[in-house]
C-alpha positions in Angstrom: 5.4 39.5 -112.4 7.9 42.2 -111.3 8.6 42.9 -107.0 8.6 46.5 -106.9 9.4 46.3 -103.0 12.7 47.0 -103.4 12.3 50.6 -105.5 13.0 52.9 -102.8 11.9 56.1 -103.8 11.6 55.2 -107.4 8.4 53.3 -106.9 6.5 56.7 -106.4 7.1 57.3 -110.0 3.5 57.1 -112.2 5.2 54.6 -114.4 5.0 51.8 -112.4 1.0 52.2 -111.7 0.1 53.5 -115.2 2.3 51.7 -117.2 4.4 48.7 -116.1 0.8 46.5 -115.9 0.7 47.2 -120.0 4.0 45.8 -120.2 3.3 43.3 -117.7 0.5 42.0 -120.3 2.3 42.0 -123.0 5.4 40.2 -122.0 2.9 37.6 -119.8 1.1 37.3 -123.3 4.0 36.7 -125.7 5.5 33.2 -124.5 8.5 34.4 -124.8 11.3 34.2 -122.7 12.9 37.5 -121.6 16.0 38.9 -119.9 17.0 39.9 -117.7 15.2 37.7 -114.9 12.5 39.3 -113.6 14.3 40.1 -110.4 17.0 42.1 -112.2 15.2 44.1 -115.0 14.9 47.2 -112.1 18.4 46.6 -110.9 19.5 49.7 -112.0 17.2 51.9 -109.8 17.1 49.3 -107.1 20.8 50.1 -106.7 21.0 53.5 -107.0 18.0 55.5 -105.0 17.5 58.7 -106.7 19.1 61.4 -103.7 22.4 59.1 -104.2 22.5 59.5 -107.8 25.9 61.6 -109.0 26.3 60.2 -112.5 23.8 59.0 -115.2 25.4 56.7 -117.7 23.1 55.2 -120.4 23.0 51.9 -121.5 20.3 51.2 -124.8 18.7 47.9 -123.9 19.9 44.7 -121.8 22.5 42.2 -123.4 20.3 39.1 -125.4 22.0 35.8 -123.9 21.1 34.1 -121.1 23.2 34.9 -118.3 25.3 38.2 -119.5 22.8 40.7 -118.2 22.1 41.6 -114.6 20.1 44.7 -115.0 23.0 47.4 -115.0 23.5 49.1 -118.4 27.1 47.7 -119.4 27.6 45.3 -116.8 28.7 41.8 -117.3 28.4 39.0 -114.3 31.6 37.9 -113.4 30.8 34.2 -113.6 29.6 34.7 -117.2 31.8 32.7 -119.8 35.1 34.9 -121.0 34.3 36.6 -123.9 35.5 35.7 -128.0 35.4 39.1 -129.2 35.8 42.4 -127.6 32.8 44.7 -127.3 31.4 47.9 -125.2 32.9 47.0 -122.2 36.0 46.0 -123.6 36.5 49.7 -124.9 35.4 51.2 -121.6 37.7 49.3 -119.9 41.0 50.6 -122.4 39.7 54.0 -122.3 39.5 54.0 -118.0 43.2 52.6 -118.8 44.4 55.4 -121.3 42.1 58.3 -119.0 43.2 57.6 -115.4 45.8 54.8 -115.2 43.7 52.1 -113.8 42.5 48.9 -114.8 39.1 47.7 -114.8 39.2 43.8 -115.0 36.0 43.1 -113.1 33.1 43.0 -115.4 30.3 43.3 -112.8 29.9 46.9 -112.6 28.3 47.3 -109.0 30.7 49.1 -107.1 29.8 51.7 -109.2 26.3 51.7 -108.6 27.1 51.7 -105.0 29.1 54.8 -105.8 26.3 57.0 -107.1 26.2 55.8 -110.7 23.1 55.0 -112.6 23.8 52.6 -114.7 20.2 52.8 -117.0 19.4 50.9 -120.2 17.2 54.2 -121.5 15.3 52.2 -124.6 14.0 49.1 -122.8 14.2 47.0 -119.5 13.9 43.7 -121.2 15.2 41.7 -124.2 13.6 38.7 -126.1 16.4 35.7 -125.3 18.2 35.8 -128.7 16.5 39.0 -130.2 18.7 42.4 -129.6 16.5 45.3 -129.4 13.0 43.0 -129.4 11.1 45.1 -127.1 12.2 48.2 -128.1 8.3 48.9 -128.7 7.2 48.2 -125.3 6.4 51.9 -123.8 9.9 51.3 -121.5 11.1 54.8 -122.7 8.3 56.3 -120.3 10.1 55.3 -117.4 13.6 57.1 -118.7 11.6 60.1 -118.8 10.3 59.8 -115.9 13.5 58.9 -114.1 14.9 62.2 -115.8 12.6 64.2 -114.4 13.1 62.7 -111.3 17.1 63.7 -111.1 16.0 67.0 -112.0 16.4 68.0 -108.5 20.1 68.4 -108.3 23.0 68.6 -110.9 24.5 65.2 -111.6 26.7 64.1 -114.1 25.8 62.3 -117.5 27.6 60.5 -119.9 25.7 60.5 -123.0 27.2 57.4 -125.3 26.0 56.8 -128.4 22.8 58.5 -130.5 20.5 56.3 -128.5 21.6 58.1 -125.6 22.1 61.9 -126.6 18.3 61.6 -127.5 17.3 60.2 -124.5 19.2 63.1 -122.6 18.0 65.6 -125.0 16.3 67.6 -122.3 18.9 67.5 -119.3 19.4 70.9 -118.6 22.8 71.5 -119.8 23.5 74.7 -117.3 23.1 72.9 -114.0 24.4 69.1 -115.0 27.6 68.3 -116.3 26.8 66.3 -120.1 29.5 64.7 -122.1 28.4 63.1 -125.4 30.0 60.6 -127.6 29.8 58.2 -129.5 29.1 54.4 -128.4 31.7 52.3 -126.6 30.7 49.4 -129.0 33.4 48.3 -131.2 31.4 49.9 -134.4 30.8 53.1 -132.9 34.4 54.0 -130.1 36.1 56.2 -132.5 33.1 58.2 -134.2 32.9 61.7 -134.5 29.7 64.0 -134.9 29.0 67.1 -135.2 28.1 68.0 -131.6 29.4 65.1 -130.0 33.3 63.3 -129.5 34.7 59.9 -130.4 34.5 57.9 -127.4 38.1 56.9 -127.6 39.9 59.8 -125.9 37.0 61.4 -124.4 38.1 61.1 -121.2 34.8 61.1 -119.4 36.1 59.4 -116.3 38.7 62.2 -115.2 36.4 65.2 -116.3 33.7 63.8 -114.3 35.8 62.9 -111.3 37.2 67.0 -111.8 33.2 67.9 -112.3 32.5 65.9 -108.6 34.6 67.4 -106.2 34.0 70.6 -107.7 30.2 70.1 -107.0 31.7 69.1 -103.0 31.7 65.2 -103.7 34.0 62.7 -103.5 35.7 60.9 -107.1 34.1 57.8 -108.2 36.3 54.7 -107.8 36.2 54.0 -111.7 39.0 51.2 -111.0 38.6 47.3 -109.3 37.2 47.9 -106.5 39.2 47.3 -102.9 39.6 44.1 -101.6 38.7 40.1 -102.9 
């Protein structure tokens, strides 16, 4: 069902021989359609080897209609139908604005995989067409450990959004990465406040984790449009 020829490094992780052929079964078994395409659910890693990771953002599980999803946690095709209503990337988009001074029109969020950023949907892979959070169940959340323990190798950067994601980050080591957690971009969650994390809205993450890169010797991420057509 799934190519894994184009993991890179990730496809030495046991997930993919121990556990993917369960999932394999059990999507295969259900009839149902599911998104992303098959050729997008490992996007993510596929654009982003593990060595080039510098930041960790995660995403909870892929968007549920047809044609908004392409594998990166947030990221929105550009060919996909304006939007009615705002939502997640909406906010991340106002809060690059208010943070840096830059605009973020494009929706497709590759250039910053290309950058270094793993953008990782840390409950599940895959979506039901039509059902948020249908396969939450499916053992998915073996593979975000995996890829955790993977990154352990060298501090990156993590932006922890939302309760979803602070648990899934619960053991990142907290004295060799840099972690900012708040709450969700999603219009429900932006301006939440908890007791050990920040409102999203006026967190700032994209400045602090520029500052955090080229004091670890790397260069900023390009958080804006990217250059040229």
């Amino acid at each position: 069902m799934f190519d894994l020829s184009r993991l890179g490094a990730w496809r030495a992780l046991p997930f993919f021989d121990d556990t993917l052929p369960q999932i394999e079964t059990s999507l295969a078994q259900s009839g149902t359609p599911f998104l992303p395409p098959a050729a997008q659910v490992f996007a993510a890693l596929e654009a982003t080897q593990p060595d080039d990771v510098r930041v960790v953002i995660f995403g909870q599980d892929p968007y549920p209609q047809a044609g908004k999803g392409n594998g990166l946690a947030f990221s929105i095709p550009q060919d996909f139908p304006p939007r009615s209503r705002r939502d997640s990337l909406d906010n991340i988009a106002a809060e690059l604005q208010n943070d840096l001074g830059v605009a973020r029109t494009k929706t497709d969020l590759s250039d910053w995989a290309q950058q270094g950023v793993l953008l990782f949907n840390c409950l599940a892979l895959t979506v039901p067409e039509g059902t948020p959070a249908g396969h939450r169940k499916l053992p998915w959340k073996l593979l975000t450990q995996q890829v955790i323990a993977r990154l352990a190798t060298a501090p990156r950067a993590y932006l922890l959004w939302g309760g979803d994601a602070h648990r899934a980050g619960s053991d990142v080591d907290a004295g060799s990465n840099l972690i900012i957690k708040s709450s969700h971009p999603s219009p429900l969650g932006v301006s939440k406040v908890g007791a050990d994390f920040e409102a999203f809205r006026g967190a700032r993450p994209f400045s602090r984790t520029n500052a955090w890169l080229r004091m670890q010797g790397h260069a900023s991420i390009n958080w804006g449009d990217p250059e040229g057509p």
